[in-house]
C-alpha positions in Angstrom: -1.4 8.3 -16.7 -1.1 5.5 -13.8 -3.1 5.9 -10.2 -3.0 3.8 -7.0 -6.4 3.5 -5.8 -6.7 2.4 -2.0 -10.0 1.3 -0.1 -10.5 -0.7 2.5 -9.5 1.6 5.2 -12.1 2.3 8.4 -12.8 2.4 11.9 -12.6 -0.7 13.9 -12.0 -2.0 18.0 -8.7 -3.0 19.2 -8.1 -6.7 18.3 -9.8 -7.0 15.1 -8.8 -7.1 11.6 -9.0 -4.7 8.1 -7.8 -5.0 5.0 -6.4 -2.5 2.9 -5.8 -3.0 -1.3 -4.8 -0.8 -3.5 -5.0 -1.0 -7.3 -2.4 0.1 -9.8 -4.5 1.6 -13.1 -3.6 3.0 -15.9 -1.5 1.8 -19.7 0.8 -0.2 -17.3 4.0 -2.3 -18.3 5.3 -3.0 -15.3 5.1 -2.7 -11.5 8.9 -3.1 -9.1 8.0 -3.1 -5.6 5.0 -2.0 -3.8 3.7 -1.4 -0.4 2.7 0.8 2.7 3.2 3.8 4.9 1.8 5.5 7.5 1.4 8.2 9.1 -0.1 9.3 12.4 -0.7 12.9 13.5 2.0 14.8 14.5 4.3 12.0 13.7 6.6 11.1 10.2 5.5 9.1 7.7 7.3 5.4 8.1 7.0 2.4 6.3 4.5 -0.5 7.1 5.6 -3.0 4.4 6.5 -3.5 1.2 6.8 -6.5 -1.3 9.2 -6.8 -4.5 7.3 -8.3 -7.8 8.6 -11.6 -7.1 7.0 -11.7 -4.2 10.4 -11.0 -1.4 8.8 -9.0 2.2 9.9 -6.8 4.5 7.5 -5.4 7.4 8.5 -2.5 10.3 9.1 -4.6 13.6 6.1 -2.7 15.3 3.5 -5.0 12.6 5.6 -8.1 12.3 3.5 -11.3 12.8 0.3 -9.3 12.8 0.1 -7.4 9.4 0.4 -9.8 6.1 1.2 -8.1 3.0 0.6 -9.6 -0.5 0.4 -9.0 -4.2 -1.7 -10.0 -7.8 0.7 -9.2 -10.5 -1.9 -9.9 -12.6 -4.1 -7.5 -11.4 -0.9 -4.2 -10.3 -2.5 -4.9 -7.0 -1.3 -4.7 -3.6 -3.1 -6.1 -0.1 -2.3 -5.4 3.5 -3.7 -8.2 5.7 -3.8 -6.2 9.1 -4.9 -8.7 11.9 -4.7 -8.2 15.7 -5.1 -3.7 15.2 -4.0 -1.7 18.1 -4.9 1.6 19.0 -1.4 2.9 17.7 -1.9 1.4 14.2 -4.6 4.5 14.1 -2.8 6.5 11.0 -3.5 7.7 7.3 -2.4 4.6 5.1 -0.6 5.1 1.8 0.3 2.8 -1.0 3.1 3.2 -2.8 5.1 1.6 -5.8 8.9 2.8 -6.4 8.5 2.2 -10.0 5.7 2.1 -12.4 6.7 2.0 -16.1 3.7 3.0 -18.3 2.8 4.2 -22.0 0.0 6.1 -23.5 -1.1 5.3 -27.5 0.4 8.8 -28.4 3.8 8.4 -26.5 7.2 7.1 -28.3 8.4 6.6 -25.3 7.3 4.5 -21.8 7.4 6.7 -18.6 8.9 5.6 -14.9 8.2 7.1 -11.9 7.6 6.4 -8.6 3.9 6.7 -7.3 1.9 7.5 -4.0 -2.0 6.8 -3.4 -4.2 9.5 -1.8 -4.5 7.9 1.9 -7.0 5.5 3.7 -7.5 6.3 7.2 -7.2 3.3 9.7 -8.8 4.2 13.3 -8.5 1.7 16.1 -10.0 2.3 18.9 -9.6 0.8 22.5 
């Protein structure tokens, strides 16, 4: 079985900085992309950033220049760098990784699937 396993999420003032990481664990071969969205009450989900395994970025205009995303591929683990918070950043975090290829000692076979973490709320207040 594979898990991503945020922390790093909390409350902070307008204009300071948190980081969020999350930890791919599990019997893991391989990790493609990773990275984060968000999602605010009474609002969609939408994507933060994300970062391919060779290391290629993309970030949602609204956290360009402010929010630095990064990866160990050593360690299956993602960071978001979030610098500059605003009180609209305030939202429930999620990792993600669009494909995690993984095999147990009694499989034959690995396993791919895509895979969510369980949230880290991010409150910014003003």
């Amino acid at each position: 079985q594979v898990q991503l396993v945020e922390s790093g999420g909390g409350l902070v003032q307008a204009g300071e900085s948190l980081r969020l990481s999350c930890a791919a664990v599990g019997s893991i071969f391989s990790v493609n992309a990773m990275g984060w969205y968000r999602q605010a009450p009474g609002k969609q989900r939408e994507l933060v950033a994300s970062i391919t395994s060779g290391g290629t970025s993309n970030y949602a205009d609204s956290v360009k220049g402010r929010f630095t995303i990064s990866r160990d591929n050593a360690k299956n683990t993602v960071y978001l760098q979030m610098n500059s918070l605003k009180p609209e950043d305030t939202a429930v975090y999620y990792c993600y990784s669009d494909q995690i290829t993984w095999m147990s000692e009694s499989d034959t076979e690995p396993h791919e699937s895509d895979y969510w973490g369980q949230g880290t709320q991010v409150t910014v207040s003003s």
